[in-house]
N, C-alpha and C positions, 0 to 999 in steps of 0.2 A: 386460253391455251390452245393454240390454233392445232389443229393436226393432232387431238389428244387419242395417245396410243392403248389405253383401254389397260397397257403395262401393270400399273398400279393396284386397280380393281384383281389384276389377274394373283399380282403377287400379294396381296392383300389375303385371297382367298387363299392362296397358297400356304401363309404364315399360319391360318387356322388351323390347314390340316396336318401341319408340322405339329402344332400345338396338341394335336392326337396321338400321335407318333412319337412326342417325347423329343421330338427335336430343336424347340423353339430356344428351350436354355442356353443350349450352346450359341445361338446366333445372337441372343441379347446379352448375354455375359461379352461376347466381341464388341455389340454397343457402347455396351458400359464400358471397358476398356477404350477404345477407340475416343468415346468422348473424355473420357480421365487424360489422356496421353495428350488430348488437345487444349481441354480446360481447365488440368487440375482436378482432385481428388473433391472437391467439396461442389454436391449440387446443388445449394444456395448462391454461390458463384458461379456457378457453370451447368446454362440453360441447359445444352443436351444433355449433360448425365442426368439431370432432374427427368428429361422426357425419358431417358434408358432405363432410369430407375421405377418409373413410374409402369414402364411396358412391362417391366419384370414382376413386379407387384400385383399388374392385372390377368396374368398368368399364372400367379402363386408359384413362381418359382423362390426357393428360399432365402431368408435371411441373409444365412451364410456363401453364398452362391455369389449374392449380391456383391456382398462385403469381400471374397475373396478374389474377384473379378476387379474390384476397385484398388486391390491392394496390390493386387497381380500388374497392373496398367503403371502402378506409382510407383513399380520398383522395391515395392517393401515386403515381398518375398522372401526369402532366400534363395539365390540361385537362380531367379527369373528375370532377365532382362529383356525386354520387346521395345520395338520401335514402330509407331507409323508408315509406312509406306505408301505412293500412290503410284496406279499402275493407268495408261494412256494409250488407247489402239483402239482399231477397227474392227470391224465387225459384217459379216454377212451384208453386202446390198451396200458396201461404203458407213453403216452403221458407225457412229462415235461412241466407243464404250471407258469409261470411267471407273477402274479398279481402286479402291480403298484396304490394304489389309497392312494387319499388326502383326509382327513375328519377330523370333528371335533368331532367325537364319535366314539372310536378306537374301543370300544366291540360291540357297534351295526354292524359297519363293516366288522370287522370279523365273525362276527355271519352273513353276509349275504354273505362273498365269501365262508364260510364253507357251508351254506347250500347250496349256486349254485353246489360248486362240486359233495357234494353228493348224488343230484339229477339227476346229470347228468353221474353216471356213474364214478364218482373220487374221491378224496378223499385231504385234504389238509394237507401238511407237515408241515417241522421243515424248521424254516430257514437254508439256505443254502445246501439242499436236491437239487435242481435244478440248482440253478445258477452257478453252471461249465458248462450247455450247453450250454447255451447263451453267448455272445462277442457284444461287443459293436461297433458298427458299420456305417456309412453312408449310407445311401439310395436314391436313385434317382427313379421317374417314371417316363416313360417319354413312349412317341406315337414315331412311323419309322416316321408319315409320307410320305413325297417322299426320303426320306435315307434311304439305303440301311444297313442292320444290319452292316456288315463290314466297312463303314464309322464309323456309330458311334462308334462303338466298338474302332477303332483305334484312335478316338478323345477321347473317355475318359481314355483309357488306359494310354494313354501318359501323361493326367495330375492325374495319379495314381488312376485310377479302379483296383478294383482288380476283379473284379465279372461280366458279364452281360448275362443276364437268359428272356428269354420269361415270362411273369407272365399274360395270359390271353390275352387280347387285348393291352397290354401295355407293356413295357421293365421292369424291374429291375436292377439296376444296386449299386453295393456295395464299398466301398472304405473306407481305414482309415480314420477314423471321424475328424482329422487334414489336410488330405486331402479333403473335400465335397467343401469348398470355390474354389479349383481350379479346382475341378471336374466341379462344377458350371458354373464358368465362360470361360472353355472351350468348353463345351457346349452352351451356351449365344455366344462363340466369333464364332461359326461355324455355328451360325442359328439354334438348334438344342433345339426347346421349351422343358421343363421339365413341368412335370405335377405337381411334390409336390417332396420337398428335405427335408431328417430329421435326425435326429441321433435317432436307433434301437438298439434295440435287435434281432441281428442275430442268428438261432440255428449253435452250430459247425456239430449235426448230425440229422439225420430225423427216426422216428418210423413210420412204413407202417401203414395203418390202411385201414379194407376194407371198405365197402359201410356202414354197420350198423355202428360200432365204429366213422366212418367218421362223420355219420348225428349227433352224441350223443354228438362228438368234435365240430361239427361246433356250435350245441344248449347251448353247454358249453359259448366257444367263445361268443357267444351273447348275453346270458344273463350275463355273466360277464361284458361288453362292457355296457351295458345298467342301469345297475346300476348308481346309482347317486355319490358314492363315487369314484369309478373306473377310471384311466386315462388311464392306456393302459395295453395291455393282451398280452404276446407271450408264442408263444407253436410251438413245433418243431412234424410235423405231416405232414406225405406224404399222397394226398387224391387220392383213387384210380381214373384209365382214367375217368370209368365211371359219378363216381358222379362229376370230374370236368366241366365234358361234360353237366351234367344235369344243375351244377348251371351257369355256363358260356350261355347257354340259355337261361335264366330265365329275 
């Protein structure tokens, strides 16, 4: 993954400390929904709710949370109807950002990823402006521990990684998204914990951006993420040493 933006590692660390904060439910209950609205309600059929299900589980968020998340997504509410949406624009430094969110008031929604970007420095397009740069993808995180990069590397290779990248204090590691179940369980069979497994939006290339453009994209990224409508955000942006250094501190 040429020009790897350190992004992942960042928000990787980020979802931990949400996870302190009591925030993390709401952004996986949107998973779950988000993949139910695409796959269907059952995660025996439908890889990613099995991976949403599974996030929410290693969190200990509840049963019911789960389950009402999935019901909520399938319509079988009362009163609740939401739809997918996907959201296409720019981004600080020419950045290509990729908006994903579920709602049930498509102009109010739009009306608030339009004004996150143009407060931040961007601006929001036409469908299909961006999504040539993203690919669809497998994702692994995962800690060395006591293994040495070249172990793992050679254990997930073999069961079809294509990718493994340093992302902060933790690994990245990428594979066709038909491969992640065997990526998985080669790892699982060598002792080799994973920290969270998903199906992504991988960028094919990366836009440099310096220290200023960087902070304007990270505040983009956030308040996007934080919204209520919003399930996931990607944007293809190389952050310079510096400011990786600063937030990797933090």
């Amino acid at each position: 993954m040429s020009g790897h933006s350190h992004w992942a590692g960042i928000k990787h660390k980020k979802a931990k400390e949400d996870a302190k904060k009591g925030k993390v439910f709401s952004r996986i209950a949107k998973q779950i929904m988000t993949a139910v609205r695409l796959g269907g309600k059952d995660p025996n059929m439908n890889l990613e709710l099995a991976y949403a299900v599974e996030a929410a589980k290693a969190v200990n968020m509840p049963k019911e949370n789960i389950e009402r998340a999935i019901l909520k997504a399938a319509g079988e509410l009362e009163g609740q109807h939401v739809e997918p949406v996907r959201y296409e624009g720019y981004g600080p430094g020419g950045t290509a950002v990729m908006v994903e969110a579920l709602t049930d008031n498509r102009n109010r929604t739009t009306s608030h990823v339009r004004k996150i970007f143009e407060s931040r420095g961007g601006e929001l397009g036409t469908s299909g402006c961006v999504a040539w740069v993203f690919e669809t993808k497998g994702l692994v995180m995962l800690a060395l521990n006591d293994r040495t990069e070249e172990e793992v590397f050679d254990v997930a290779v073999e069961a079809g990684a294509e990718d493994f990248q340093p992302a902060g204090d933790v690994y990245e590691l990428t594979c066709d998204p038909k491969d992640l179940e065997n990526v998985k369980a080669a790892l699982e069979g060598s002792g080799i914990a994973r920290e969270s497994a998903e199906i992504t939006q991988v960028p094919k290339t990366y836009v440099d951006l310096d220290a200023h453009d960087g902070r304007k994209m990270l505040a983009l990224m956030d308040e996007m993420e934080d919204d209520e409508d919003v399930t996931n955000v990607y944007a293809n942006f190389n952050l310079p040493p510096q400011l990786v250094d600063e937030l990797e501190a933090e």
